[in-house]
C-alpha positions, 0 to 999 in steps of 0.5 A: 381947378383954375383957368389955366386947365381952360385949355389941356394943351393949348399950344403957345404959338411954338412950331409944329415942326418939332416933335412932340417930346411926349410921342417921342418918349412913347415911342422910346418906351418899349423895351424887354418890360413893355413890348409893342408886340404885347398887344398884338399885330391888330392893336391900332396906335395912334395920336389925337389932336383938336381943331381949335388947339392946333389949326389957327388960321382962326380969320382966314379963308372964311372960317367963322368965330367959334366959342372958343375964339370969342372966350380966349379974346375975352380978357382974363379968361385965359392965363396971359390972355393966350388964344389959339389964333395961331396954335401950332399953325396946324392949317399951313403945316400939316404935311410937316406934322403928319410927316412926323406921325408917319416917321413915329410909325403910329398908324391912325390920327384922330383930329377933329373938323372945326364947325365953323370952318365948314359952315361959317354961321353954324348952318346953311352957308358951306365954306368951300375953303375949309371942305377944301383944307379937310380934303387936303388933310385926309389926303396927306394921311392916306397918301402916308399910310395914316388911317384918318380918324374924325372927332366931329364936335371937339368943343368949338361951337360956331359963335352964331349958333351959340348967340342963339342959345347954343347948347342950351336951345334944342335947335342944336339938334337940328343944327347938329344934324345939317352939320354931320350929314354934310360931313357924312356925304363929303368925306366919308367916301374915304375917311371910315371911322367916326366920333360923334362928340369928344367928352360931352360932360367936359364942355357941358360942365365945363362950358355951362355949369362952372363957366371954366370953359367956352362959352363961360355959362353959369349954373344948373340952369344952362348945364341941365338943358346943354346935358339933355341936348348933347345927349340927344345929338350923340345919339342922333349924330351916330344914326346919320352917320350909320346911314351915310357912311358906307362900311363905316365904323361909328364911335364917341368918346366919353371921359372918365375921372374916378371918384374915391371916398377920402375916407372910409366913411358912410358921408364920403362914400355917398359923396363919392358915388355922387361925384362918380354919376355926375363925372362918369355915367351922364352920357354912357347910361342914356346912350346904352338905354339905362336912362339917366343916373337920377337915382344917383344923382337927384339934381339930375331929376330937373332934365325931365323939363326938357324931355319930349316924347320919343327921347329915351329912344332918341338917346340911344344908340348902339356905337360899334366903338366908344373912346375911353378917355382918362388922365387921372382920380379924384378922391372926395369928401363930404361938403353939403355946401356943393351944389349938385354932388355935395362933394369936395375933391381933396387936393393932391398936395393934402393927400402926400400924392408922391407925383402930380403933372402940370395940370394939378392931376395925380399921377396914377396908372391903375386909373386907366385899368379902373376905368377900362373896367368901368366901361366894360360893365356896359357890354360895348362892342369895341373900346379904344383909348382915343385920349390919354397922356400928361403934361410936365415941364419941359426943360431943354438940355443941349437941344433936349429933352430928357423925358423921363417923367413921361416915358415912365407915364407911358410905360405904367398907364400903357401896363395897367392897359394891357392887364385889362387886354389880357383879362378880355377886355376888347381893348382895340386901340390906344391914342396919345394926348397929343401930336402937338 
């Protein structure tokens, strides 16, 4: 991976007045061999976005730095120095932009609410501006018809907070804890469906270990206490919301990246199952009671410093839903030089993989059928698929764009995801990667 994947979609300062090529291509999808009706009435439709990704105003009307802000400022960290200071200007264009939710006929948006644009220092001081604009958001879409969707933490800790160990320092918990309550007793009167965290490994690993994203840590030492921490809060995050938020419907999401031995042997196998602890069951085996993957994954034993009497139950909870999230595979062989997983992902480019996005990523449907029935070994309530989608180049024609790398994306992920349906899987929704 390199620094341009530091961002999925970071947006480039383009207008968010214009539509999405990748909801357009869903949209078009359907046909006599993909029908919408295939997945029944009651199967919810919607598109998800991130606060730091599309909002901007970044300095305005109170919001406090991010990690985010203070990493994309910080030269070189990011391809061409881009930031999201502007994005797609989401903070003063978002009636345009639920506008064009409610004219593709999707009926959720998940978005999420940025920290520090609520509690400018992380903690204590309320930015009344910012409660203000989410107030606005959640009105616009019920106004139109548009179910809101919250993702609490995407990522984007206050810049105070993480000056103070961030998720490295256990107060997170606490700190975490005054943030969703407020979020709880503010909108939850009209917004019903929650997510704690957006991909904790991603922004643990990420942002702690390989020093990729913000807040740019290196290293076991701040990855292992950030991993311990965001689990506690996941946890922690979904019994305050169950207790504040009447006839709520409390979820998380969790990113699955298969892991595949690049040979059949017993080496790549082992790397294989490694690699599969590390990017897949860090958080779903703690939340559901199974305790961390250690077994699997020895470096992992090195949490127990961090662990106080009381967590493994801290650590549970029993989410009515959990967000599936999953663009694509890795396939591995053995490389006892690689800290942790002693596993090296063999390129797509080495494999002759026939199609690859922007990202690098294999192009790969029955990935999200494999991942779907991943999940479903952990008896969880309700599973929705609260990201997925690709990244390919855009090339405008006469004012177009003729999207058929996309369109044919969609139509073979969203397949794969009504075999699993079809097979019982309780598959109750779908959110396209992203509006903007």
């Amino acid at each position: 991976m390199n620094r341009r994947s530091a961002l999925k979609t970071l947006s480039l300062g383009l207008l968010s007045t214009l539509v999405n090529d990748q909801l357009l291509a869903l949209e078009n999808l359907f046909n006599d061999e993909l029908k919408r009706g295939d997945f029944g009435k009651e199967f919810l439709w919607g598109v998800a976005t991130s606060a730091y990704q599309i909002e901007g105003a970044y300095n305005l009307d109170g919001r406090g730095m991010s990690v985010w802000d203070t990493f994309s400022h910080t030269d070189g960290k990011i391809k061409h120095n881009q930031t999201g200071d502007t994005a797609c200007d989401f903070y003063h264009k978002y009636p345009a932009d639920i506008s064009i939710i409610k004219e593709l006929n999707f009926k959720a948006f998940r978005f999420s609410l940025s920290w520090s644009r609520i509690l400018p220092t992380g903690k204590t001081i309320l930015n009344q501006k910012g409660i203000d604009f989410y107030q606005r958001v959640i009105d616009e879409c019920l106004e139109r018809g548009i179910e809101p969707w919250i993702t609490l933490y995407h990522w984007d800790l206050p810049q105070d907070l993480e000056d103070r160990g961030g998720w490295k320092n256990r107060e997170v918990v606490d700190w975490f804890s005054e943030y969703v309550l407020l979020c709880a007793k503010t909108f939850g009167d009209r917004v019903k469906n929650w997510m704690v965290l957006n991909e904790p490994f991603a922004f643990t690993a990420l942002g702690y270990l390989l020093g990729m994203h913000a807040p740019g840590k290196y290293g076991l030492k701040n990855f292992i206490p950030a991993v311990h921490h965001a689990t506690l809060c996941q946890g922690t995050g979904g019994r305050i919301l169950r207790e504040n938020v009447k006839n709520g419907r409390i979820g998380t999401t969790q990113t699955i990246t298969l892991a595949d031995p690049y040979e059949q042997n017993e080496k790549d196998t082992a790397a294989a199952k490694r690699a599969d602890a590390f990017l897949n069951r860090i958080f779903i085996e703690p939340m559901v009671g199974l305790g961390y993957p250690v077994a699997d994954l020895p470096a992992l034993a090195r949490i127990e410093k961090y662990m106080h009497p009381g967590d493994p139950d801290l650590m549970k909870f029993d989410f009515d839903f959990t967000g599936v999230q999953t663009y694509t595979r890795i396939m591995v062989k053995h490389a006892g030089i690689i800290p942790v997983i002693h596993a090296l992902p063999v390129s797509p480019k080495k494999r002759h993989v026939k199609q690859i996005t922007e990202m690098k990523w294999e192009v790969y449907p029955e990935g999200i059928y494999r991942a779907l029935k991943f999940y479903d070994k952990y008896k969880l309530k309700e599973i929705y698929v609260t990201e997925n989608g690709a990244a390919f180049k855009d090339i405008l024609t006469e004012g177009k764009i003729h999207d058929k790398d996309r369109i044919s994306f969609f139509t073979e992920y969203l397949k794969q995801v009504l075999k699993a349906k079809n097979e019982g899987l309780n598959i109750k929704g779908y959110f396209v990667w992203s509006l903007l």
